[in-house]
KERO-256688 format. One line per 2 residues: number of its first residue (from 1); their letters; for each residue x, y, z of N, C-alpha, C. Coordinates in pm, 1 decimal. Layout:
# residues N
NUM) a) X Y Z X Y Z X Y Z ~ ...;
END
This chain:
# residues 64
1) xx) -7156.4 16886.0 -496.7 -7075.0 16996.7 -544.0 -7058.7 17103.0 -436.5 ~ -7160.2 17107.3 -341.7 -7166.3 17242.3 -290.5 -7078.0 17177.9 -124.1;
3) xx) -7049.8 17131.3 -86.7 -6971.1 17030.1 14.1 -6811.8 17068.9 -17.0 ~ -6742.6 17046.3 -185.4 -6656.5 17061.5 -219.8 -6612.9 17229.1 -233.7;
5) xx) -6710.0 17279.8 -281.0 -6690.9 17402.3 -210.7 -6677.6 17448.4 -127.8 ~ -6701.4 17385.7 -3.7 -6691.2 17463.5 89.8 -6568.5 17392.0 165.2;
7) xx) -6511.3 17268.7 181.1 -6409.2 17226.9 178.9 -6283.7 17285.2 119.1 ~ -6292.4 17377.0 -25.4 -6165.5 17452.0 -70.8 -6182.4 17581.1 -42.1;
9) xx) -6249.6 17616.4 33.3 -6301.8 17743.4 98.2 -6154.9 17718.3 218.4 ~ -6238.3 17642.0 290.4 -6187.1 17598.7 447.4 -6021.6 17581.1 397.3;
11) xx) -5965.1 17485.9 342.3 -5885.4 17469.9 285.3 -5801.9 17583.1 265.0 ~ -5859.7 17689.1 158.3 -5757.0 17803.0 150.9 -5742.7 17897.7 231.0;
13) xx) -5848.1 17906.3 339.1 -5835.4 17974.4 446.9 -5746.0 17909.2 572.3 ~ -5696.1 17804.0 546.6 -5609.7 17750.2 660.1 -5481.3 17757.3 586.3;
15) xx) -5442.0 17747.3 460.6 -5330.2 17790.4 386.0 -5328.4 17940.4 412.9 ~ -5385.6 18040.1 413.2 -5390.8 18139.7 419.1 -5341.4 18167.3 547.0;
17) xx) -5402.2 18121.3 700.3 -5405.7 18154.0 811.3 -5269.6 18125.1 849.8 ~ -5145.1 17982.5 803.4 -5047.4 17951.7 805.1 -4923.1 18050.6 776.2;
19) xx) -4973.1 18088.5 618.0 -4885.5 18231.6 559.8 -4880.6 18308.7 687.4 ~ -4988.6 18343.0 742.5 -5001.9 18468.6 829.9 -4906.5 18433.5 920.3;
21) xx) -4955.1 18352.0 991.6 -4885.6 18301.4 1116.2 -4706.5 18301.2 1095.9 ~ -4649.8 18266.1 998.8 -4523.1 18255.2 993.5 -4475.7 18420.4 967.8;
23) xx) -4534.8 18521.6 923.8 -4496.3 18678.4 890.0 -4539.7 18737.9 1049.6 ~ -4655.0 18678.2 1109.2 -4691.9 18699.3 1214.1 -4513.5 18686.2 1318.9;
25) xx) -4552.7 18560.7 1339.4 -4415.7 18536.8 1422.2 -4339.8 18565.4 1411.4 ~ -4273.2 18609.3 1288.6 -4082.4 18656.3 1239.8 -4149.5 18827.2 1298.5;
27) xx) -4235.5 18878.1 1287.0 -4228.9 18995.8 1350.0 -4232.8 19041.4 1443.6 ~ -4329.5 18955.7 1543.9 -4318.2 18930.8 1740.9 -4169.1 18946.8 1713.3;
29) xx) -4125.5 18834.4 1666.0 -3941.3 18786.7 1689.1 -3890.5 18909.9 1704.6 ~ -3866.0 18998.4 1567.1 -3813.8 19116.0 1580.2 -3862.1 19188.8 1677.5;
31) xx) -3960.7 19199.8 1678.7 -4002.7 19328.1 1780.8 -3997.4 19306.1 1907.1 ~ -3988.9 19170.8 1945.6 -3883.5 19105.6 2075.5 -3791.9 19188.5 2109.1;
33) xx) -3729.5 19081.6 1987.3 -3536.9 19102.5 2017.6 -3515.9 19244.1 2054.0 ~ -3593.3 19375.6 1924.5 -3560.6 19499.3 1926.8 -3597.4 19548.9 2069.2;
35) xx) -3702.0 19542.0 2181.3 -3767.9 19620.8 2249.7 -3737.1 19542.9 2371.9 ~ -3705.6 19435.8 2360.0 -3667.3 19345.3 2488.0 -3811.7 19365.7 2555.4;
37) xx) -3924.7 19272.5 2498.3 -3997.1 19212.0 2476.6 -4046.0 19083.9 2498.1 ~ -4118.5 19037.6 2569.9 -4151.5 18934.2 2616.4 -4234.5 18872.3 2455.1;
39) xx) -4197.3 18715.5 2427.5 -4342.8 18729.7 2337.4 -4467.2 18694.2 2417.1 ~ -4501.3 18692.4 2543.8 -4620.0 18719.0 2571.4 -4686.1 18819.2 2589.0;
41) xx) -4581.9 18943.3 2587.4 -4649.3 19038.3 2589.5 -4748.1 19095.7 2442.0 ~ -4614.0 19038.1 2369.4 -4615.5 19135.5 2243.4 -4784.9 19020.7 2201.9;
43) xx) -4804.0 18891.8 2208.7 -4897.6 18822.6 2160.4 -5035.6 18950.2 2217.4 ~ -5001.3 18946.7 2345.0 -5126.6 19029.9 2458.5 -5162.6 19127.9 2324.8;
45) xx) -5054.9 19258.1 2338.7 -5062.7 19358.3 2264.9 -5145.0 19376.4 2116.3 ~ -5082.7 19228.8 2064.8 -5162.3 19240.8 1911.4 -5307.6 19155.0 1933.9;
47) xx) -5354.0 19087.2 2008.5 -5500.2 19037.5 2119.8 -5554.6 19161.4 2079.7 ~ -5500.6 19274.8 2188.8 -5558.4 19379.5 2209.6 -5617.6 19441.4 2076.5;
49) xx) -5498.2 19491.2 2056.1 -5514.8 19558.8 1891.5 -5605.5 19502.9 1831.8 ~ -5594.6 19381.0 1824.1 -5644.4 19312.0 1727.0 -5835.3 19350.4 1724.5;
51) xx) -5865.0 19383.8 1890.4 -6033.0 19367.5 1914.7 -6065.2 19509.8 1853.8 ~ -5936.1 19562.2 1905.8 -5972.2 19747.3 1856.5 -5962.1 19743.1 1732.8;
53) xx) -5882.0 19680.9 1668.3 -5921.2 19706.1 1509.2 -6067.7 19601.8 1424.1 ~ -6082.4 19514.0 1437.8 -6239.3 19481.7 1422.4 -6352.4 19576.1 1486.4;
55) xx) -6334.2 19560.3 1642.9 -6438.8 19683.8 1634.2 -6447.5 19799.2 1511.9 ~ -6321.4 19890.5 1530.5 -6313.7 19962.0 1352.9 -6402.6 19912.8 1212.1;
57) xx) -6349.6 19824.2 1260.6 -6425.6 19803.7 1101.3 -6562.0 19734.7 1087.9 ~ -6564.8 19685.7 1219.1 -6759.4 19680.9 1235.5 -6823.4 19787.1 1231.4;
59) xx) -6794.1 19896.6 1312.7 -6860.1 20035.6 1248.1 -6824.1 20110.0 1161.1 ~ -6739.5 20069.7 1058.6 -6721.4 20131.2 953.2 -6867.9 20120.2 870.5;
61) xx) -6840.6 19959.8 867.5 -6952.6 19846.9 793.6 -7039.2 19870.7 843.2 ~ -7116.5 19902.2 959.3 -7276.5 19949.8 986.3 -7319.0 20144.8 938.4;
63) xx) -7175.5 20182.8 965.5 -7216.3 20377.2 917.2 -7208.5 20384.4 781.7 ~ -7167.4 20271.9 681.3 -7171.3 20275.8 546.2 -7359.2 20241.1 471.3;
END
């Protein structure tokens, strides 16, 4: 039982990660097209972001 759990775990987290990825990309797209934009940059940019915002919320989660 506990195998199958964790299989529809994994499972809905890769359905999940897919959703993302496609809202992800149509918005690089735009923010391409709009800014004349490389999408390697824009990938870099949200990389970046991306460490600065976990950090955030790792010390949210340890000062709580």
């Amino acid at each position: 039982m506990h195998g199958s759990m964790e299989w529809k775990e994994s499972d809905e987290l890769l359905q999940q990660a897919a959703k993302l990825t496609v809202i992800l990309d149509g918005v690089v797209r735009d923010f391409c097209d709009r800014h004349m934009v490389s999408g390697e940059c824009a990938w870099q940019l949200i990389q970046g972001l991306s460490d600065i915002r976990l950090e955030d919320i790792r010390n949210e989660s340890t000062s709580e």
